[in-house]
N, C-alpha and C positions, 0 to 999 in steps of 0.2 A: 031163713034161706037167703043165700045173696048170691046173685050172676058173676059167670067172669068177666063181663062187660066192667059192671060195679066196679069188681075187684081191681082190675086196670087201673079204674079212677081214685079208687083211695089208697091202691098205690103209689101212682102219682101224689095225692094229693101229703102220703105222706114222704112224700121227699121234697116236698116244699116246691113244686110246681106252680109256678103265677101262668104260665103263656106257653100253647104248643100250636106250633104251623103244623096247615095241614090242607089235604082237600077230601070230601068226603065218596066212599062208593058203598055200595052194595053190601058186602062181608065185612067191612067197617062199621057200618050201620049203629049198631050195636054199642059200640063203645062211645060213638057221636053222639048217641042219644043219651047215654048216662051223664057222661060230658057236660051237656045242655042243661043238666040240672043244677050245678057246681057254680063258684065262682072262680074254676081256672076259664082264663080266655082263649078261645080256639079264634085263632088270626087264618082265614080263609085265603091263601096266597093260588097265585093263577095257572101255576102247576107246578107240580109237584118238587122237581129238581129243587124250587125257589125255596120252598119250605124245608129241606136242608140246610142251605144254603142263609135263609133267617133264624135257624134254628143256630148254625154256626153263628154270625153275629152276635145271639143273644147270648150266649156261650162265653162268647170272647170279651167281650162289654160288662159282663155281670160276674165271670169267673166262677160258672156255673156248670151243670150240665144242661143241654139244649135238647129241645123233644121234639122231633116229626114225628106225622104221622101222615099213613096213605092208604088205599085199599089196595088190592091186590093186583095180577098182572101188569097191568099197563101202568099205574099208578104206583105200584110197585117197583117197576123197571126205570121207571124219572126220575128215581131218589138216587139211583144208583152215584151217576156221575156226582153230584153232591155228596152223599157218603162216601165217596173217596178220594172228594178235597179234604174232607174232616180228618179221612184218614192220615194223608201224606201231610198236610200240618198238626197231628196231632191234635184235635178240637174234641171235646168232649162230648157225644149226640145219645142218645139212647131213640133208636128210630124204629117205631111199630108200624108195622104193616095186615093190613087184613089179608086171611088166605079165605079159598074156597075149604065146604066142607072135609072134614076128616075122612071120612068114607068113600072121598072120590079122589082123593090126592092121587097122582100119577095118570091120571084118565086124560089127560087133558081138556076138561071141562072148562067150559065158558071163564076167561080172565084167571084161567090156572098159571101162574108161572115159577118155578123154584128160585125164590129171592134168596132163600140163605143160601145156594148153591151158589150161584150166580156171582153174589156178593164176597164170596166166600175168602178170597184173597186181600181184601181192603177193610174189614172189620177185624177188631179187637174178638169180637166171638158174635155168637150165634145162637138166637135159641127158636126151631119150633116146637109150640106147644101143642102137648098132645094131652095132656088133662087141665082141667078145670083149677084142681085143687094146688097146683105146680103154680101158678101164676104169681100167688105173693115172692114166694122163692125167685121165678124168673127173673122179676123185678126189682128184686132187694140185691142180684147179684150182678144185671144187667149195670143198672147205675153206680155201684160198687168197682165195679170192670172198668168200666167206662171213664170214672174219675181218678183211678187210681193209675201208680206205675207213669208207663208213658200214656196221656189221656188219647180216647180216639173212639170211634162209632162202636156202639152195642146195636145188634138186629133184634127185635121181637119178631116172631111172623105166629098168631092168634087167628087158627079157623075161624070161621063162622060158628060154627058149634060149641066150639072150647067159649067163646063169647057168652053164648045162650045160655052155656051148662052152669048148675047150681050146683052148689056145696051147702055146707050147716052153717057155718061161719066164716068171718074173716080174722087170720093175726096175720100182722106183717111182723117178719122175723125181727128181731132187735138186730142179730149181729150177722154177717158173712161167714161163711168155713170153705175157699177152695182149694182145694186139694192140689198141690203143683202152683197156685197162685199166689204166692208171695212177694211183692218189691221190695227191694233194696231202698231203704228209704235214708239211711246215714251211712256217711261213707268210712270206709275202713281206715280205722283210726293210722295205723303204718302208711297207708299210701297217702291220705293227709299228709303226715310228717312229712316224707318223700316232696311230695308237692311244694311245701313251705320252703324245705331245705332249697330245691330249686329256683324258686322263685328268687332266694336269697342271694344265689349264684347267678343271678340274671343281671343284664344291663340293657338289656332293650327290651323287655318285655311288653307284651300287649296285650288285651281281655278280647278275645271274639265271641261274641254273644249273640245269642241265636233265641229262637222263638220259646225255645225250653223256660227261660231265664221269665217269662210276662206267664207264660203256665202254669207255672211254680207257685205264681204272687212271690220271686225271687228278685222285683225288682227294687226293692229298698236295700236288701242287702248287697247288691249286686255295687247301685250306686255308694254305698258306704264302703266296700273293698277297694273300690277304684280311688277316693278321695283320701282314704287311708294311706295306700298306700304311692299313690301317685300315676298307674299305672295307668297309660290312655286307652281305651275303649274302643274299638270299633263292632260293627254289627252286620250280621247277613240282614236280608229284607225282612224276615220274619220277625227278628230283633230288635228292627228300629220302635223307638219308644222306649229300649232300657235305659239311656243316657237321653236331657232333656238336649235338641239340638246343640244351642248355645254353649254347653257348658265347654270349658275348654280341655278335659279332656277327652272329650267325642271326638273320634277323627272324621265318622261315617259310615255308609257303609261299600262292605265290600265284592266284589265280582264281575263277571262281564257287563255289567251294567251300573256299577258303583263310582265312586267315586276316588280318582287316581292318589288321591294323598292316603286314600285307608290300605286301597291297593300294596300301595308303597309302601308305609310302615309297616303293613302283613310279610311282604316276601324279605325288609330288614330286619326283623324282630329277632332276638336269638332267643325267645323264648314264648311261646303261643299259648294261653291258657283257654280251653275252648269252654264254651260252658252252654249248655245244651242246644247246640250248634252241631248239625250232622255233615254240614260243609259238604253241600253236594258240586254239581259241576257246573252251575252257574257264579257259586259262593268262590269256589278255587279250584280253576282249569286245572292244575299241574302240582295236583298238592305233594308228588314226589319229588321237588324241586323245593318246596318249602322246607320239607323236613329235614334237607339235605344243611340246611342251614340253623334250623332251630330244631328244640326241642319243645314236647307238645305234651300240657297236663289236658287229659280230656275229662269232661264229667259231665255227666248224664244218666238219667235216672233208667234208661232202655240200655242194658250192656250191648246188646245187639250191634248198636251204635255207634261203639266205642272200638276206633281202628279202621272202623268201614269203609270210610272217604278217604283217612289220613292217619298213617302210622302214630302211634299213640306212645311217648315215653313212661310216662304214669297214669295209668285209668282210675277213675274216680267214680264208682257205681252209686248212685246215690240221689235223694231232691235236690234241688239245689240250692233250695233253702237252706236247709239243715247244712250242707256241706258247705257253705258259706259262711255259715254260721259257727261249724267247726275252724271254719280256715281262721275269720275273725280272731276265735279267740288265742291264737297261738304268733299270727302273722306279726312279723316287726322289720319291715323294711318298706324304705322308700327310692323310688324309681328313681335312676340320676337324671338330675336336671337338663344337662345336654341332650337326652333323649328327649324330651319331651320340648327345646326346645328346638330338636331336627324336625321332630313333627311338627310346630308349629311354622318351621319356616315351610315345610310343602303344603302346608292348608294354603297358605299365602301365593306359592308358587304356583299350585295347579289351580288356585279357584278359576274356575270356566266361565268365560261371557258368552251368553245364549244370543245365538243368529238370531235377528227380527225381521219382520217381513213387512212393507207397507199394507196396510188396509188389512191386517190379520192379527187375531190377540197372538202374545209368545208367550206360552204354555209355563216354561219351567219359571220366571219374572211372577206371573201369574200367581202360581201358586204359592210362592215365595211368600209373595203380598197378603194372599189369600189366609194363612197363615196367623199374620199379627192382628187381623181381623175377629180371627175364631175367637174363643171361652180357650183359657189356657188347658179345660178338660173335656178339648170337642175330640169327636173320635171322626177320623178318616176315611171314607173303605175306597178304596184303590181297586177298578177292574185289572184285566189283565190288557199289557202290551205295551204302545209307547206313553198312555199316559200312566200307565202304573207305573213307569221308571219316574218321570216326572216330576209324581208324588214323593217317591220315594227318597229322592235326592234333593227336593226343595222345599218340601212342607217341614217346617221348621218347628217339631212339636215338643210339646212342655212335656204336662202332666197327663196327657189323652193317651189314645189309642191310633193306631195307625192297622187298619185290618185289609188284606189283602191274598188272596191266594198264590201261596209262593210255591209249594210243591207240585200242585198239578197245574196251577195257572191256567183254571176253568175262567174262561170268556163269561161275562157277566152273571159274574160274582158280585160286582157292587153295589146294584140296588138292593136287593133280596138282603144281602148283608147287611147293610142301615137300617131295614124293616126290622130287625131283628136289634140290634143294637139301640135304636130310636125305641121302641118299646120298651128294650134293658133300661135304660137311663135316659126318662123324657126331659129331663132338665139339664140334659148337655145339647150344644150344639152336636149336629151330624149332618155330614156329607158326605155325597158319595158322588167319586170322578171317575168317568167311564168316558171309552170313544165311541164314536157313533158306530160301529161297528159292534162291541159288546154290549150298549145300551139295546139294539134291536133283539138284543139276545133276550130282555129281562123286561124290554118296557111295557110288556102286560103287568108289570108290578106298578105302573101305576095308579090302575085300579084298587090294589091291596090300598096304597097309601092314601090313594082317597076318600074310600071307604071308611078307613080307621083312623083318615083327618088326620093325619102322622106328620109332623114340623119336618121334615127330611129336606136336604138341600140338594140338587142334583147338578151336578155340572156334566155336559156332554161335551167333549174336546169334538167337532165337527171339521174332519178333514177328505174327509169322502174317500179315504182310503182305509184297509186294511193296514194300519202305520207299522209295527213292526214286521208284517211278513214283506211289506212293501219296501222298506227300507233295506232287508234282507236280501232280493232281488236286484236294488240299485247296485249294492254292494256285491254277490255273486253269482247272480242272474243275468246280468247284461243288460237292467232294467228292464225284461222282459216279465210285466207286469201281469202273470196268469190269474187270471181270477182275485184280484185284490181291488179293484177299482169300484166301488161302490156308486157309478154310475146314477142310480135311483135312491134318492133318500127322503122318508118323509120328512115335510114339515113342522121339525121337534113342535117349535112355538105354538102351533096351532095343535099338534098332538096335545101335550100338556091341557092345553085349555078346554079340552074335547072331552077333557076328563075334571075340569072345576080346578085344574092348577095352574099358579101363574107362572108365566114363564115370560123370556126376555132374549135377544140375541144382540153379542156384542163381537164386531169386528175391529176393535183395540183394546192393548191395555188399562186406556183411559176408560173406555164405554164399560169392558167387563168388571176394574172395580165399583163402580158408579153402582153398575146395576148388581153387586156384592154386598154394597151397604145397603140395599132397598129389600134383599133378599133376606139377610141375616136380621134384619128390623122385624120382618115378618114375623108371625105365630103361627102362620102357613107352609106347606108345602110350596116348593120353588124350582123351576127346570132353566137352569141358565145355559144357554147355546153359545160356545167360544166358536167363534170359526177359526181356524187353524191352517196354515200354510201346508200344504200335503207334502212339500218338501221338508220342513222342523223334523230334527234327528230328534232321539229317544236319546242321544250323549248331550 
């Protein structure tokens, strides 16, 4: 006889499970305990949101699916905002939750709460279990769900009892069957053609690449289209990292927070080739003005997707592997050179010189520098606000990752996400840049990191403001600064140490790399405090 507690874990254990966040309660119990006999590692994070949120980095870093876990109600209800950051970028999770007993479901009994309801709008699906003997199933389709198609959060919700309850045996299915669930996974050979023909027809073409394309594992083919055929690159936030900065057909990337030369080549272009890029309203304000001008190949593995933001001339349903991989072998043209030498003169014309401030480090120089510091395969995680533009426009990355909440742009997302990533790949460098405003959202994770002795590097941009809603107020508010002035802030330096991490504050850019090199030498955990000018724009 075996539990469905068991059965969970050699579930997990056969999908190749090394690492699941989580925090433990009551109706979870159960599976915790099985758990503790295994050598998968349960990473104890300091609530719950976070262990989404690590579960996402681990995801994104390993090109995996990512596992939380929670108990029920209240622990339940913290995952939420976390599974659907995973959701609106697409991140892979399969997230099990404890519920109360079967027999009492609806009563509102103690830490009762309907998660798969709740949740119900921002998961890929949904399962509560109501027998025992359903669980291999649940889990053979959860993870299946989960990685396939467009990726995104699977819910388990697992009474207390379904846990307890025995069966005779365990098999876990070999193969998936659902019904109505099939992806598109190669794209239709005609609208290929179509596409190619176009491109042929083009003279200013450009690649907009979006987060789709590092999802995929689409980014080798991605970079071999572009060099092939000449075509320069630009990228939403979600996409940086498919082109290695330097290269020279990278322009950047694009939107109200981008960078004006990628800008610019986007609304010249007489021909867009999107590639799993949803191009929402940060990416391109006025995309009926684009289109007025160019024509648009879109492809994306979600049809959904395709047309949604921006009128579509040829849709390409498809991975984008595979569809790349199609284009390859047919593609035979090269971008004209004038084009690509328009674009080079606006990289030159718009590069931006970043305002500095006496007796204050400047953030975007900063990171810049920061940069040819890393392991050419250090990964990033970028919180939200002014210093995630920051990142996102001056970290100058190779072969890494650059991970970031772009769709919901959840406020301290960054530490939790390195916890997660730093675990995926302990032998890359990992940082993670947050302002003091989103770092007080997460800095209970520095416990997790101490605990688990995790090499994690932290930079906190310290400007004792709320920087972009503050900046947004200068600018339409009348600088009428409601609630953004962060007034009281603790002590990062002494925080850190409070917890056995070192930390350091530098008020230049001299002081901050100094204490950059002493950081990255480290084998430890590290909280480097910039102080930053509360006036330094996010441009």
């Amino acid at each position: 006889m075996i539990s469905g507690a068991e059965i969970m874990v050699k579930c997990l254990q056969e999908e190749g499970v090394r690492v699941v966040f989580g925090y433990p309660g009551a109706v979870i119990c159960p599976f915790f305990d099985e758990l503790y006999r295994t050598d998968i590692k349960a990473v104890l994070v300091r609530q719950e949101q976070n262990a989404a949120h690590s579960a996402s980095g681990y995801a994104r870093a390993l090109s995996c699916v990512g596992v939380c876990v929670a108990t029920s109600g209240p622990g339940a209800l913290n995952l939420i905002t976390g599974i659907a950051t995973a959701y609106m970028d697409s991140i892979p999770l399969v997230c099990i939750t404890g519920q109360v007993k079967s027999d009492v479901l609806g009563r509102d009994v103690f830490q009762e709460a309907d998660i798969t309801g709740a949740c119900e709008s921002f998961v890929k699906h949904s399962y509560l279990v109501k027998n025992t003997a359903d669980l291999p199933r649940v889990f053979k389709e959860a993870f299946h769900i989960a990685s396939t198609g467009r990726p995104g959060p699977v819910l388990i919700d697992v009474p207390v009892d379904i846990q307890q309850g025995v069966v005779e045996e365990f098999v876990y299915p070999d193969k998936v069957n659902i019904i109505g669930y099939k992806p598109s996974v190669h794209g239709h050979p005609m609208q290929v053609k179509k596409a190619i023909e176009m491109i042929k027809d083009s003279k200013r073409p450009i690649i907009c690449a979006g987060g789709g394309v590092l999802t995929s594992g689409a980014k080798p083919k991605l970079r071999e289209f572009s060099q092939i055929t000449k075509i320069p690159v630009i990228s939403t936030m979600m996409g940086i990292g498919v082109m290695p900065s330097d290269d020279p057909l990278y322009v950047g990337m694009i939107g109200s927070h981008g960078v004006k030369a990628a800008n610019t080549a986007m609304h010249n272009a007489d021909l867009i080739i999107l590639c799993g890029a949803r191009v929402g309203d940060r990416a391109v304000a006025s995309p009926d003005q684009v289109v007025e001008r160019a024509n648009v190949i879109h492809i994306d593995i979600d049809p959904a997707e395709i047309g949604k933001n921006m009128k579509t001339t040829v849709p390409i349903v498809g991975d984008m592997k595979n569809v790349l991989g199609q284009m390859l072998k047919e593609i035979d043209y090269t971008a004209p050179e004038e084009w690509a030498e328009q674009i080079k003169k606006w990289k030159e014309q718009f590069a931006a010189v970043p305002q500095s401030f006496e007796g204050y480090v400047e953030p975007k120089s900063f990171i810049a520098k920061l940069s040819t510091m890393l392991k050419p395969k250090a990964v990033m995680a970028a919180d939200v606000g002014q210093n995630q533009i920051w990142c996102a426009n001056n970290y100058r990355i190779r072969d890494g990752r650059f991970l970031t909440s772009g769709g919901m742009g959840t406020m301290g997302y960054s530490v939790p996400a390195a916890v997660g990533a730093k675990l995926a790949r302990p032998s890359r460098d990992v940082v993670a840049v947050c302002g003091d405003g989103a770092f007080q959202m997460s800095m209970n994770e520095l416990a997790t990191i101490a605990q688990e002795n995790l090499n994690i590097k932290i930079i906190v941009m310290r400007n004792t403001v709320l920087g972009m809603v503050h900046e947004l107020q200068d600018v339409h508010y009348g600088s009428r600064y409601a609630i953004t002035e962060l007034d009281t802030i603790p002590d990062f330096v002494a925080l850190a140490k409070a917890y056995g991490i070192d930390s350091a504050l530098a008020s230049s850019n001299e002081e901050a790399e100094e204490y950059a090199k002493i950081m990255l030498k480290s084998d430890k955990p590290f909280v480097l405090v910039c102080n930053i000018h509360p006036k330094t724009s996010s441009r």
